[in-house]
C-alpha positions in Angstrom: 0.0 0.0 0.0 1.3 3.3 -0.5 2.0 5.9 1.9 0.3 8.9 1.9 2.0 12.1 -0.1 4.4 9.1 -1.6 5.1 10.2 -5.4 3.3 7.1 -7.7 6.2 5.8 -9.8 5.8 5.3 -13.1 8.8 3.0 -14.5 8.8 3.9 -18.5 10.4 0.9 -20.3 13.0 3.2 -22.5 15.0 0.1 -24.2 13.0 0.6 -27.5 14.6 3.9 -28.2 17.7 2.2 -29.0 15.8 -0.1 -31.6 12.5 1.2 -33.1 12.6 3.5 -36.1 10.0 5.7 -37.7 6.4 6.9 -35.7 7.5 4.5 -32.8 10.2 5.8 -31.6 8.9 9.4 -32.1 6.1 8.9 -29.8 8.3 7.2 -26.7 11.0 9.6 -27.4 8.0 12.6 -27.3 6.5 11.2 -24.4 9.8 10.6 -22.9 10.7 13.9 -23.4 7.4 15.9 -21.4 7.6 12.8 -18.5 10.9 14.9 -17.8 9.6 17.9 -17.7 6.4 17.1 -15.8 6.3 18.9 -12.3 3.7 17.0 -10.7 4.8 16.2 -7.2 2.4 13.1 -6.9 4.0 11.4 -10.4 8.0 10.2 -10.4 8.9 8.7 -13.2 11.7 5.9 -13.2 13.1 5.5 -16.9 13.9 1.4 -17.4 16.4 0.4 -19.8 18.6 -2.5 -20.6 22.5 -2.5 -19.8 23.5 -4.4 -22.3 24.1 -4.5 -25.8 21.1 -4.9 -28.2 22.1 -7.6 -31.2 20.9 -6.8 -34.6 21.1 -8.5 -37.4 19.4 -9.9 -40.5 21.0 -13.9 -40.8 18.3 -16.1 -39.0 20.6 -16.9 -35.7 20.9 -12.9 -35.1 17.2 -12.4 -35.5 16.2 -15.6 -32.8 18.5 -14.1 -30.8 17.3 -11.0 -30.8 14.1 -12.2 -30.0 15.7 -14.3 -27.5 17.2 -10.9 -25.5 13.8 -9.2 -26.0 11.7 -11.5 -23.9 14.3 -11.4 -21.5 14.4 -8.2 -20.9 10.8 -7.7 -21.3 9.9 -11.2 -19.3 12.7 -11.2 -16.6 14.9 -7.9 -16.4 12.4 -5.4 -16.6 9.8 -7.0 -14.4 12.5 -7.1 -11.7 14.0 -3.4 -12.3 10.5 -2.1 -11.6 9.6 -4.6 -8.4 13.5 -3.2 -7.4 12.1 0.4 -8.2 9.2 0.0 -6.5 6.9 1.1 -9.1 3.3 0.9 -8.9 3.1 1.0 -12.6 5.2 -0.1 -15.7 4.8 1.9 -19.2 5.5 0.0 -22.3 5.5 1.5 -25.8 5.9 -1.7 -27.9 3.2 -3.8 -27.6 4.6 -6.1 -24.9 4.5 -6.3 -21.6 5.7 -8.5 -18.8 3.3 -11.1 -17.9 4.7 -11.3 -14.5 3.8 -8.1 -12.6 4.8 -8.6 -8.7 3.7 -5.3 -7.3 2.7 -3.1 -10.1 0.3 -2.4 -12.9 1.1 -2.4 -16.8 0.1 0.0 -19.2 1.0 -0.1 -23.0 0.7 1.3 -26.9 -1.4 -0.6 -29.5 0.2 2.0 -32.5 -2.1 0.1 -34.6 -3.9 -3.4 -35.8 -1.2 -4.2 -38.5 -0.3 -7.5 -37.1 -3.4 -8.7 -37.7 -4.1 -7.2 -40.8 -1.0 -7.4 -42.4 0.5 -10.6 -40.7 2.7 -11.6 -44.1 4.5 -8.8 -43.4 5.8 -10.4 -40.0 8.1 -12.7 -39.4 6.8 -16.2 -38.5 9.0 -16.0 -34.9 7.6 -12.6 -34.4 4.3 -13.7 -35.2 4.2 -16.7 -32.5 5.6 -14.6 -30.2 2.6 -12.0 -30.4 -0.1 -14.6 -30.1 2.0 -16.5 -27.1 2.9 -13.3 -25.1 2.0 -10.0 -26.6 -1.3 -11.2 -26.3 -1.9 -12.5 -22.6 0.3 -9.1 -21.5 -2.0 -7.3 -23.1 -4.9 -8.7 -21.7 -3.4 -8.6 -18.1 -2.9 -4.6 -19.0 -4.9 -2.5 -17.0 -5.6 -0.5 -20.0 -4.2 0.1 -23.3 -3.4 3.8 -24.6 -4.5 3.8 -28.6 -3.6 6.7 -30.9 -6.7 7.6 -32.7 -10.5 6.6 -32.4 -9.9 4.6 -35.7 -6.8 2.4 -34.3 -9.4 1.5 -30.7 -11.8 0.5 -33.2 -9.8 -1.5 -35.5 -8.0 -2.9 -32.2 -11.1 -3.8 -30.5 -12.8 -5.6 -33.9 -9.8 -8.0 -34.2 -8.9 -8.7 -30.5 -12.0 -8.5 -28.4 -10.4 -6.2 -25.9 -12.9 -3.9 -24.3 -13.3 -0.7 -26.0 -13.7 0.8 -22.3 -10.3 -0.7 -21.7 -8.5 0.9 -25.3 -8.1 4.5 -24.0 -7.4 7.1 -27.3 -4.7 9.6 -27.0 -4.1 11.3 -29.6 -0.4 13.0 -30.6 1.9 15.6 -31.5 3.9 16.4 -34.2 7.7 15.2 -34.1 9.6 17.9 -32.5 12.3 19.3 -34.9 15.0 21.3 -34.1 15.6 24.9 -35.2 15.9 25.4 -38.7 19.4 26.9 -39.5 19.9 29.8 -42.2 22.6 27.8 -43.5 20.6 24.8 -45.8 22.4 21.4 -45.2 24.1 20.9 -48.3 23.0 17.5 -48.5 19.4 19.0 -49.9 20.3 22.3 -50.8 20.1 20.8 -54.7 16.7 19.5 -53.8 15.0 23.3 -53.1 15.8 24.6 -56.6 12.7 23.9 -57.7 8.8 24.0 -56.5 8.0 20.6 -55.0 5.7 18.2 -53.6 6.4 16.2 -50.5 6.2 12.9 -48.5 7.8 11.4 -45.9 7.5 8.3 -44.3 9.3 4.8 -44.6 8.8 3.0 -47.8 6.3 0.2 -47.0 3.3 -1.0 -49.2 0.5 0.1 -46.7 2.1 4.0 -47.9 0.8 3.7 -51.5 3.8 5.7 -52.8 3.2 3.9 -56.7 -0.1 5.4 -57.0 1.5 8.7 -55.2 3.9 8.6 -58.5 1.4 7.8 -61.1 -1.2 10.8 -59.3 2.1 12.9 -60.4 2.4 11.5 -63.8 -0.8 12.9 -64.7 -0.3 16.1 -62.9 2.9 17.1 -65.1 0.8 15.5 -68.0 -1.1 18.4 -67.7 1.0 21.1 -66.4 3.7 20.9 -69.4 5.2 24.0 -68.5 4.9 23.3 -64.4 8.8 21.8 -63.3 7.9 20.9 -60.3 9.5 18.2 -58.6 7.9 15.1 -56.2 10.1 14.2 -53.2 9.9 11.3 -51.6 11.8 11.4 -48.0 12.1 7.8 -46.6 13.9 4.8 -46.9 13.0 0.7 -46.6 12.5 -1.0 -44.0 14.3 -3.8 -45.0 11.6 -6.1 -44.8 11.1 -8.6 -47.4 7.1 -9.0 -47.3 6.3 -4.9 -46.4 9.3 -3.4 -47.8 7.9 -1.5 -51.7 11.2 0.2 -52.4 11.1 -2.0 -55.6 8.1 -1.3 -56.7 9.0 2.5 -56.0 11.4 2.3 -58.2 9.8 0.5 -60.6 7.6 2.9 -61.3 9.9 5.8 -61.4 11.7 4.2 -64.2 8.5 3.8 -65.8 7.5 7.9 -65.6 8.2 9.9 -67.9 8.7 12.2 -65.3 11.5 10.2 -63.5 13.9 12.6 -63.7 11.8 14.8 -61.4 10.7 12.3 -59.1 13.7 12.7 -56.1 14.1 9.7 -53.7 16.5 11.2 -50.9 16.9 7.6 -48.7 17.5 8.8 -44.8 17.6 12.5 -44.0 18.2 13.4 -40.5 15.7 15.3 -38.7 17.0 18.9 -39.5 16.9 17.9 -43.0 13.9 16.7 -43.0 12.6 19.7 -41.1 13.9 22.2 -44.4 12.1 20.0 -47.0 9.3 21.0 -44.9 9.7 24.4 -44.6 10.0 25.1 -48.5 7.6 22.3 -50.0 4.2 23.3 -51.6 2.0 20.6 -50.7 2.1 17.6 -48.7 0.7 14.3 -50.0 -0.4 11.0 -47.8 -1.4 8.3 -49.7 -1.3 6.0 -47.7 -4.3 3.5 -47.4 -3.5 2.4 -43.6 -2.2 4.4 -40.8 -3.1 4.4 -37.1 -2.2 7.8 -36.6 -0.6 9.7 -39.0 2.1 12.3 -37.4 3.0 13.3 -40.6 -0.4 15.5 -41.2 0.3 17.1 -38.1 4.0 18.1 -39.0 2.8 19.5 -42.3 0.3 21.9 -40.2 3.5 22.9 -38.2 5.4 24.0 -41.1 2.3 26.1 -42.6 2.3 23.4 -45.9 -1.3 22.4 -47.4 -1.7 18.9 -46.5 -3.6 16.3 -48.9 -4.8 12.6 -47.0 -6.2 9.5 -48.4 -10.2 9.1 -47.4 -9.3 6.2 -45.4 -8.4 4.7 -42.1 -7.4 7.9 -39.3 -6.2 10.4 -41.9 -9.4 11.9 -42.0 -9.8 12.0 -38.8 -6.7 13.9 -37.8 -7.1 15.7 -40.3 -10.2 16.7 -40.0 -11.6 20.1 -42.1 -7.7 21.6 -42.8 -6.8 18.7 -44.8 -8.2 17.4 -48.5 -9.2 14.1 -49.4 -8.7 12.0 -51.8 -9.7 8.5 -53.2 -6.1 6.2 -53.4 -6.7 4.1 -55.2 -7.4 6.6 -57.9 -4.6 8.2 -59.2 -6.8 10.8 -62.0 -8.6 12.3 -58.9 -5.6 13.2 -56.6 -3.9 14.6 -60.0 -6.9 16.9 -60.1 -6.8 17.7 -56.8 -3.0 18.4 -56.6 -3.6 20.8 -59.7 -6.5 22.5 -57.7 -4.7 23.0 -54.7 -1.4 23.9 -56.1 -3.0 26.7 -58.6 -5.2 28.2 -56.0 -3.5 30.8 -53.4 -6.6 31.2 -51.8 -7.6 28.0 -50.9 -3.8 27.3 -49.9 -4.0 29.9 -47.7 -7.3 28.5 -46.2 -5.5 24.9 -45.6 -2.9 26.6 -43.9 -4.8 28.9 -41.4 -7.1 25.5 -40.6 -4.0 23.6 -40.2 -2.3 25.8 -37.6 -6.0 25.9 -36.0 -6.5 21.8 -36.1 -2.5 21.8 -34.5 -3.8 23.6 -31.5 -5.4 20.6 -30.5 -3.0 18.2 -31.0 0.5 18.7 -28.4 3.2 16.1 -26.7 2.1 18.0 -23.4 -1.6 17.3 -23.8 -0.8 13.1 -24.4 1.5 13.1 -21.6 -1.0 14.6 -19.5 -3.8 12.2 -20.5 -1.6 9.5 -19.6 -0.7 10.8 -16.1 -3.9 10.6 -15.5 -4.9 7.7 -16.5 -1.9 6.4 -14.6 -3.1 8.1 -11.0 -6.6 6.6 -12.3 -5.3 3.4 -12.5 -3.7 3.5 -9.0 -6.8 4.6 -7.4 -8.3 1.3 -8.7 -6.3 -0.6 -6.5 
């Protein structure tokens, strides 16, 4: 039992910052970030992480083995650091949690439902593991944080966890740093001319083929338009989820292709110019469970186009315009209406900074402090 005007402590499993990539990391990183900053004197936050080294690898005996170090930590080493810490409650980003809890509470992150509607794109250890463990851990969870109404929906239809139990935060856009005067030089050649822009990792789900052929038609019609279509991003290195071949596929199929700019990893201040300077932003993608990208669009005052699918919408909601994607003709029309209308681009952009307001870092990490103190109270 804890004493009275004892701090509740929170231990925040960190190890995944030194593995996950992409909208993952960003959100434990984010939320990592305003736990540090948070000032309430009832909260202390323990960060967890593993001492020793994390093995990578793609040959089969470095990916069991991986695994293998995984569930240890997750299973044995991180169930003991918090019991050690005396936390009341343990905070996991990755979809698993220790299925031992001797004294404390677990709360996680459902990002998404992929697994279960993509499971080709997951390897066959990974996939046992998930039913075996990720599972039961997440049923033992005393509730689950989801990012978006769409993801507790889709969570709920294929797992049967209780909606009450699938608690929606939404997020906040990735946190750049200060764009410098001085352009990297790395994509100073990329700003020469007008441009289109996405960003994202270059997996199937992100529909970046149709993106290209959308763009096809759009210079089709626009001979004397040279803009340029950037595609920020690299593969995962998956074989079932990774498209970079079909990427560039159809680039070398374009006529266009030698405007069509494929810039592999750009580190974040990068990233954060190509921002800045682009025209429009494009998300094609026809599956997302959140979607930070929208958000960091609104931050950097660009127009923002979404597919009509999934969460996009919903984060979105009336700064962004949709289109169908599987239809290439219609987002080429809408890029050209967009792109040669000042006024409506000026709309987009005031609604955007507006929508932004009501998505922060600060507001998520509040939520879950109280769902945390919440949860305590329960006992």
């Amino acid at each position: 039992m804890r004493q009275p005007n004892t701090p509740i402590r929170v231990g925040i499993d960190i190890r995944d910052l030194r593995v996950a990539k992409t909208g993952q990391k960003t959100v434990l990183e984010e939320l990592c970030k305003q736990f540090k900053k948070h000032t309430d004197p009832t909260i202390e936050f323990i960060f967890l992480d593993d001492t020793h080294p994390i093995p990578t690898g793609k040959k089969k005996w470095q990916i069991i083995l991986g695994h293998f170090c995984y569930q240890w930590w997750k299973q044995i080493v991180l169930p003991w650091k918090a019991y050690r810490n005396k936390c009341r409650i343990v905070f996991c980003g990755d979809y698993f949690v220790p299925l031992l809890q001797p004294g404390f509470k677990t709360i996680e992150i459902f990002h998404d439902a992929f697994f279960f509607e993509y499971p080709q794109h997951y390897h066959a250890l990974w996939r046992k593991l998930f039913h075996l463990i990720a599972m039961p851990g997440a049923r033992k969870c005393s509730s689950i944080m989801v990012t978006s109404q769409y993801a507790r929906q889709q969570v709920h239809h294929h797992t049967g966890i209780a909606l009450e139990k699938l608690i929606s935060i939404p997020l906040g856009p990735k946190t750049f740093p200060v764009v410098e005067k001085d352009i990297p030089s790395a994509i100073e050649q990329y700003l020469q001319h007008p441009y289109i822009l996405h960003v994202g990792v270059m997996e199937k789900r992100k529909n970046l083929p149709m993106l290209i052929k959308a763009f096809d038609r759009y210079c089709a019609k626009e001979p004397k338009d040279n803009r340029r279509l950037i595609l920020a991003g690299k593969g995962n290195g998956k074989q079932d989820s990774d498209d970079t071949a079909n990427i560039e596929k159809a680039i070398q199929d374009s006529p266009y292709k030698d405007r069509i700019i494929r810039t592999g990893f750009l580190p974040d201040a990068s990233i954060a110019v190509l921002y800045e300077h682009a025209d429009l932003y494009v998300f094609p993608s026809v599956n997302e469970g959140f979607g930070i990208p929208v958000l960091e669009a609104f931050h950097w005052e660009v127009p923002v186009l979404v597919a009509n699918n999934t969460c996009l919408p919903e984060v979105g909601g009336d700064a962004v315009r949709s289109f169908d994607p599987y239809d290439p003709e219609a987002l080429a029309s809408l890029m050209h209406q967009v792109l040669h209308d000042t006024s409506m681009q000026e709309e987009m952009i005031q609604k955007g900074k507006q929508r932004l307001q009501d998505f922060s870092w600060e507001k998520a990490a509040n939520q879950l402090v109280a769902l945390f103190k919440k949860t305590v109270q329960h006992d």
